[in-house]
C-alpha positions as CSV (number, residue, x, y, z in Angstrom):
1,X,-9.6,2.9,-8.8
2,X,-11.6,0.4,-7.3
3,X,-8.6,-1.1,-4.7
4,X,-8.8,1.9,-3.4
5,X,-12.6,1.8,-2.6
6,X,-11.8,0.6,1.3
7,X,-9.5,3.8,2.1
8,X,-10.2,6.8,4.0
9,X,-9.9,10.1,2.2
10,X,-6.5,10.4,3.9
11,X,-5.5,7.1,3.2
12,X,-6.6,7.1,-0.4
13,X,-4.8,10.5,-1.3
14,X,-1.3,8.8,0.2
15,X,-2.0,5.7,-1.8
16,X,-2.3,8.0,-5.2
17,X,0.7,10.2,-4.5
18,X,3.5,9.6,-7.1
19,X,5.7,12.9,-6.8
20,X,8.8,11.8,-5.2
21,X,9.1,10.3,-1.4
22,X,6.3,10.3,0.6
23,X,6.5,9.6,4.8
24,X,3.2,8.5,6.6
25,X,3.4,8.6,10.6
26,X,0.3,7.8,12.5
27,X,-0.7,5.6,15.7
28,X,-1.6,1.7,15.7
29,X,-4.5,0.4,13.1
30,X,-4.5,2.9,11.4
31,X,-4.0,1.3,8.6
32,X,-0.9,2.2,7.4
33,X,0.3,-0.8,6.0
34,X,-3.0,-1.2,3.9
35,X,-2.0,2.0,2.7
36,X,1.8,1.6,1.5
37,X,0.2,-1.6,0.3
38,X,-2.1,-0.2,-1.8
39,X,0.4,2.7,-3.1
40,X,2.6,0.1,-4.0
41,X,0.0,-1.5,-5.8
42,X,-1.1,1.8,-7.4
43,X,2.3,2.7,-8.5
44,X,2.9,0.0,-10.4
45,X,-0.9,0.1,-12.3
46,X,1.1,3.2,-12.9
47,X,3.8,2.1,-14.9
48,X,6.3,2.0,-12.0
49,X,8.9,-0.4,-12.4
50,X,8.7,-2.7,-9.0
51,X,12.3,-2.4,-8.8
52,X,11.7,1.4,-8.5
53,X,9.9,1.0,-5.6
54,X,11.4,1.0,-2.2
55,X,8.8,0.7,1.1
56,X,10.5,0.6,4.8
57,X,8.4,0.2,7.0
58,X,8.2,-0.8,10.8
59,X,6.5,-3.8,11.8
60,X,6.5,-7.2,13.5
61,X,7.6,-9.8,11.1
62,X,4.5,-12.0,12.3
63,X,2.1,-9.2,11.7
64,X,3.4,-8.4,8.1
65,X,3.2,-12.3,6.8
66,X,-0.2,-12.6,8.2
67,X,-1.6,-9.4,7.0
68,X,0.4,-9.9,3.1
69,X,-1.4,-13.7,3.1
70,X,-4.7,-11.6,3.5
71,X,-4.1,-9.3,0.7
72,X,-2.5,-11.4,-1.7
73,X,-5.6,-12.6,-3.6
74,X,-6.9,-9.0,-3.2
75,X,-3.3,-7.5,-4.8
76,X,-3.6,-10.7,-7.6
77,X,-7.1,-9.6,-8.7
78,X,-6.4,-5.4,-8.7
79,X,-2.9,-6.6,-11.0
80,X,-5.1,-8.4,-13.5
């Protein structure tokens, strides 16, 4: 699973759970957006139907559109 290259071990086994509901708690950059990002992602290489899916998180608006713009060619090029 190549996306998930950039992950920490603890980051990486969050991204790969897929057994029911799955909470992640941990301080500033930590990178726990990259993370529900990336299990998103890795749900839905899965076979996951996107409307499935449901990801709250807690964030400042500004912060999420910036960092989504980032990933958004990464996302396009793990999907293909």
């Amino acid at each position: 699973m190549k996306h998930l290259e950039h992950l920490n071990e603890m980051q990486r086994e969050a991204a790969v759970h897929k057994d029911g509901p799955l909470l992640i708690i941990a301080g500033a950059g930590t990178g726990k957006t990259s993370t529900l990002t990336h299990r998103i992602l890795n749900l839905i290489k899965e076979g996951v139907p996107p409307s499935e899916i449901l990801a709250i998180t807690l964030i400042n608006f500004l912060e999420i559109k910036a960092f989504l713009v980032s990933e958004k060619q990464k996302v396009a090029r793990a999907l293909s």
